[in-house]
C-alpha positions as CSV (number, residue, x, y, z in Angstrom):
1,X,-62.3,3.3,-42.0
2,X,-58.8,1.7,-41.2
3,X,-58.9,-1.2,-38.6
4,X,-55.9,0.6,-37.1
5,X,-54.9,4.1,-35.9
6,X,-51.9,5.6,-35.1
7,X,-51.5,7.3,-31.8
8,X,-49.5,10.2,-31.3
9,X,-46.2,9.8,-29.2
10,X,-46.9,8.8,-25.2
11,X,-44.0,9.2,-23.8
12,X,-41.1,11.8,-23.2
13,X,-38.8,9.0,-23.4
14,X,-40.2,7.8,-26.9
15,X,-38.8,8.5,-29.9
16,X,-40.2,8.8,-33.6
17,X,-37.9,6.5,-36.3
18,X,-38.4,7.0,-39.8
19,X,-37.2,4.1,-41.7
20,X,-39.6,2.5,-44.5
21,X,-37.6,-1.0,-44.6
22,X,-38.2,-1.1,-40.5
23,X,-41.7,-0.2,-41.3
24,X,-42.2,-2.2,-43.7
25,X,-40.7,-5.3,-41.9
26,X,-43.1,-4.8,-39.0
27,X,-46.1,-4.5,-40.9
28,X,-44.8,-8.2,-42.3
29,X,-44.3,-9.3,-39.3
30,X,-47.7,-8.1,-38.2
31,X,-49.6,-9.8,-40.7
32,X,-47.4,-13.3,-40.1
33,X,-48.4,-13.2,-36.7
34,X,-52.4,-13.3,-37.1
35,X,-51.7,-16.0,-39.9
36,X,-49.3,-18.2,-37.2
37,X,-51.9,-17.6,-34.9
38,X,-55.0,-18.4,-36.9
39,X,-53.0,-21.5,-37.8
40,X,-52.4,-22.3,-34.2
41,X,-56.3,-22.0,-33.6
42,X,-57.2,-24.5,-36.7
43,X,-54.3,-26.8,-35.2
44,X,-55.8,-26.6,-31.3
45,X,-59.3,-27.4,-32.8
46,X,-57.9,-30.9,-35.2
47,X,-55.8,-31.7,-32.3
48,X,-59.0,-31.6,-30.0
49,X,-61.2,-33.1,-32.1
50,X,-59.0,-36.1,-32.9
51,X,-57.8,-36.1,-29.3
52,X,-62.1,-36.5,-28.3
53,X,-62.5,-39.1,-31.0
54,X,-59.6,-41.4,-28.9
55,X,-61.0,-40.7,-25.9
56,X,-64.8,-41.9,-27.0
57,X,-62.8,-45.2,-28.4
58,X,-61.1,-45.7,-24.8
59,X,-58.1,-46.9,-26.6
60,X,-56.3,-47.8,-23.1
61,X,-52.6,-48.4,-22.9
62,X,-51.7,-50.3,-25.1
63,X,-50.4,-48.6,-28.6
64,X,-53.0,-48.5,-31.5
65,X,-52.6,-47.7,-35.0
66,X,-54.9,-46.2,-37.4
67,X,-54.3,-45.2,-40.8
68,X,-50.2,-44.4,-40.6
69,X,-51.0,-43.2,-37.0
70,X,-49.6,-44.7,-34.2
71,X,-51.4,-43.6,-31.0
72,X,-50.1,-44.6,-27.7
73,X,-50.7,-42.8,-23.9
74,X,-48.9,-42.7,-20.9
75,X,-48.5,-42.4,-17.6
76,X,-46.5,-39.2,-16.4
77,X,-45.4,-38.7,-12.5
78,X,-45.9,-35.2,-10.5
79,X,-42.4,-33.5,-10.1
80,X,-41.0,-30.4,-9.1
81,X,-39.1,-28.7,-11.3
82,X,-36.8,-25.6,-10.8
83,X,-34.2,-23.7,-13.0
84,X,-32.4,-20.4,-13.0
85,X,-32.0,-18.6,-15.4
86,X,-29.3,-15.6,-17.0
87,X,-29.6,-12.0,-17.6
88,X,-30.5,-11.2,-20.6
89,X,-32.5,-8.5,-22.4
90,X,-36.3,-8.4,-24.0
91,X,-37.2,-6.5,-27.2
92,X,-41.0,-6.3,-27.6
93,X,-42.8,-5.5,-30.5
94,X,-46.4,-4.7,-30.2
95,X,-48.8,-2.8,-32.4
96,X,-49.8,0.3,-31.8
97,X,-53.0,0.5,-31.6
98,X,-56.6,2.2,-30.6
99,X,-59.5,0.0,-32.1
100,X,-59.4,-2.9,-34.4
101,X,-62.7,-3.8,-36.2
């Protein structure tokens, strides 16, 4: 059983394109963005993990180094921040899809 199903159309606004080479670059694209985010996710646990591993040594302020590591903390202030920002327009890609796994 595939992980993914297509739906039929949705919407009277949607239209079907038939392009392979569009196709095909999403599916690429698909597949890049579990391995980006499965990289983020071994990332966010090393980062954690050495991140606990400083806080256990209560390093303080003054810099440290270990290895070719230099590890150094500091202070930052509360401020308010504010922007604007320009029109602009948003193309979202999302998978279509009804069950995965």
């Amino acid at each position: 059983m595939p992980a993914v199903k297509a739906r039929p159309q949705l919407a009277l606004a949607e239209r079907q394109v038939e392009d392979v080479e569009l196709e095909a670059a999403l599916e690429a694209r698909e597949v890049a963005k579990a391995a980006a985010a499965a990289a983020r996710k071994v990332y966010a646990d090393a980062d954690e993990l050495a991140k606990g591993r400083i806080r256990q040594l209560e390093l303080g302020a003054t810099p440290a180094r270990c290895g070719r590591f230099v590890i150094s903390e500091r202070k930052v202030a509360p401020r308010s921040v504010a922007f604007d920002t320009a029109a602009t327009t948003r193309l979202t890609i999302r998978a279509d899809v009804e069950d995965v796994f």
